[in-house]
C-alpha positions in Angstrom: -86.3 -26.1 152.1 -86.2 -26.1 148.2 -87.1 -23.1 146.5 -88.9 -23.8 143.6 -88.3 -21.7 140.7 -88.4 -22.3 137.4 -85.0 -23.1 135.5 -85.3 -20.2 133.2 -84.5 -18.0 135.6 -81.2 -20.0 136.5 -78.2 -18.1 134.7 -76.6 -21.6 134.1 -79.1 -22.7 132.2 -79.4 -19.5 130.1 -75.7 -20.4 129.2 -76.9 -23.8 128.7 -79.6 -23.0 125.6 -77.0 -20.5 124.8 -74.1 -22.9 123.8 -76.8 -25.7 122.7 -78.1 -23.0 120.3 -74.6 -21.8 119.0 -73.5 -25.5 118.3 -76.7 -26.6 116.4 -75.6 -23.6 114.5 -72.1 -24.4 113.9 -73.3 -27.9 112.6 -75.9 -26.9 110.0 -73.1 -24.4 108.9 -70.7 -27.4 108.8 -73.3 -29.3 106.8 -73.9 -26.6 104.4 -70.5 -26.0 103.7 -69.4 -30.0 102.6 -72.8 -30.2 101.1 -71.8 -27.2 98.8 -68.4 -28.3 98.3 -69.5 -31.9 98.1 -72.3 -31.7 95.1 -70.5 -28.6 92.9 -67.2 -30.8 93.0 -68.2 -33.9 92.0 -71.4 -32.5 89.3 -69.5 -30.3 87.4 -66.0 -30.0 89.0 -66.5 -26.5 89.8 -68.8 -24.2 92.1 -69.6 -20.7 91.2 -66.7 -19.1 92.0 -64.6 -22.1 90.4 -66.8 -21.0 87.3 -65.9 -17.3 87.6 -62.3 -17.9 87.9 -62.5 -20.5 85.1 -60.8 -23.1 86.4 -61.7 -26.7 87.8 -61.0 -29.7 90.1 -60.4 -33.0 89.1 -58.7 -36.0 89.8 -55.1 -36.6 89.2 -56.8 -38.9 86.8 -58.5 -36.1 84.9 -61.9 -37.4 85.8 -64.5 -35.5 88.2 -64.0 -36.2 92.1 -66.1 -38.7 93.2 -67.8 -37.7 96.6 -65.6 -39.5 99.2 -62.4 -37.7 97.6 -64.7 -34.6 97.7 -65.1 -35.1 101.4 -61.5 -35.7 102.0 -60.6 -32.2 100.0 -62.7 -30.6 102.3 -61.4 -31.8 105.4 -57.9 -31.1 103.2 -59.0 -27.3 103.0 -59.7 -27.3 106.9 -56.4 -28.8 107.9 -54.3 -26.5 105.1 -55.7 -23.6 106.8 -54.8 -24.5 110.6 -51.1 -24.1 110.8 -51.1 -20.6 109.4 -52.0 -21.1 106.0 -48.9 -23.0 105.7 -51.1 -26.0 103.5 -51.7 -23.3 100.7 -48.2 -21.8 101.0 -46.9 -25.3 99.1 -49.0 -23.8 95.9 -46.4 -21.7 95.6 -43.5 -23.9 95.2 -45.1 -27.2 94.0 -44.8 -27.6 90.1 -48.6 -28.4 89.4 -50.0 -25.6 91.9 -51.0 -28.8 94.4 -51.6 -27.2 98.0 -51.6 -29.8 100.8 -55.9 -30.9 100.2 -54.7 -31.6 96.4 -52.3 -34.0 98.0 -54.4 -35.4 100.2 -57.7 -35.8 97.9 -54.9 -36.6 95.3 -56.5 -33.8 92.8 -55.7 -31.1 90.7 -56.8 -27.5 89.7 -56.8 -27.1 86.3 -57.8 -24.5 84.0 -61.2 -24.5 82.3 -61.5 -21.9 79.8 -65.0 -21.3 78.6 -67.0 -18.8 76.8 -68.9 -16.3 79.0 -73.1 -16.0 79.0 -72.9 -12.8 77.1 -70.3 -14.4 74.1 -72.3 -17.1 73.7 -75.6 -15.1 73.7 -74.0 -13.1 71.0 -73.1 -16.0 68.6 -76.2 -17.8 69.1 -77.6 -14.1 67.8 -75.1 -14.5 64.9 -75.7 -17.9 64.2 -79.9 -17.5 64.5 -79.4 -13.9 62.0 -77.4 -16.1 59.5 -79.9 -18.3 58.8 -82.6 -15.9 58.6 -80.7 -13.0 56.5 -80.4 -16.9 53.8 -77.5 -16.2 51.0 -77.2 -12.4 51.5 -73.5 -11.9 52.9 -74.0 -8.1 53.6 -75.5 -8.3 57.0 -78.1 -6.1 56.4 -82.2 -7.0 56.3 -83.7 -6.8 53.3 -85.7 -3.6 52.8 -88.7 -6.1 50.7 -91.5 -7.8 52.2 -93.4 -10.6 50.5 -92.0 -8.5 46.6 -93.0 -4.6 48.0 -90.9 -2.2 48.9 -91.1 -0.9 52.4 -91.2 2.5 51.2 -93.5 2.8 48.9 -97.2 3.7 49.6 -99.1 1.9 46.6 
């Protein structure tokens, strides 16, 4: 006879949920990670980091990536990485710094030089005081409101 328990308490199919659970996983993390790559490449030509390290990628063209060739740089970066790193170790000798997903996407790093957050806060501050401070070169506020002096009590 058949004993009927449940198959929860079989340890195959613990392994089972296990594995399914782990893969699903795996996917959305795969997802994620050509999603990200995907939409910063092809908006803007860099991601954050990109940003931070001022540089950008773009086509051998010198346009932005469209998302097909972002795709294909992605799957580039995967297979650069499998024997050894040996796909990034071409950066190193290749004149144009192309590692082996430049070649393949056909696309370049270049540099992207750009003012920080805080420098441009700082001459939108200049720029703003300027034109509020009117012909006065000196820098300084003027110590009048509306004809009275600010230190006067009458």
């Amino acid at each position: 006879m058949r004993s009927t328990s449940s198959n929860a308490a079989n340890p195959g199919y613990r392994r089972l949920i296990i594995a399914a659970s782990v893969g699903s996983f795996l996917e959305m993390y795969d997802i994620w990670i050509f999603g990200y790559f995907i939409l910063f490449w092809t908006t803007t030509g860099q991601t954050p980091g990109n940003r931070i390290m001022q540089f950008r990628v773009i086509g051998t063209n010198g346009t932005l990536i469209r998302p097909a060739r972002a795709c294909v740089r992605v799957i580039g970066l995967v297979l650069a990485a499998l024997p050894l790193l040996a796909g990034y170790i071409m950066i190193l000798f290749d004149a144009r710094r192309r590692g082996l997903q430049d070649r393949i996407a056909r696309t370049v790093v270049v540099e992207a030089p750009q003012q920080s957050v805080a420098e441009a806060r700082r001459a939108r501050m200049r720029d703003d005081s300027g034109t509020r401070r009117g012909a006065g070169t000196s820098g300084e506020i003027p110590a009048t409101t509306s004809g009275r002096s600010l230190d006067s009590n009458s």
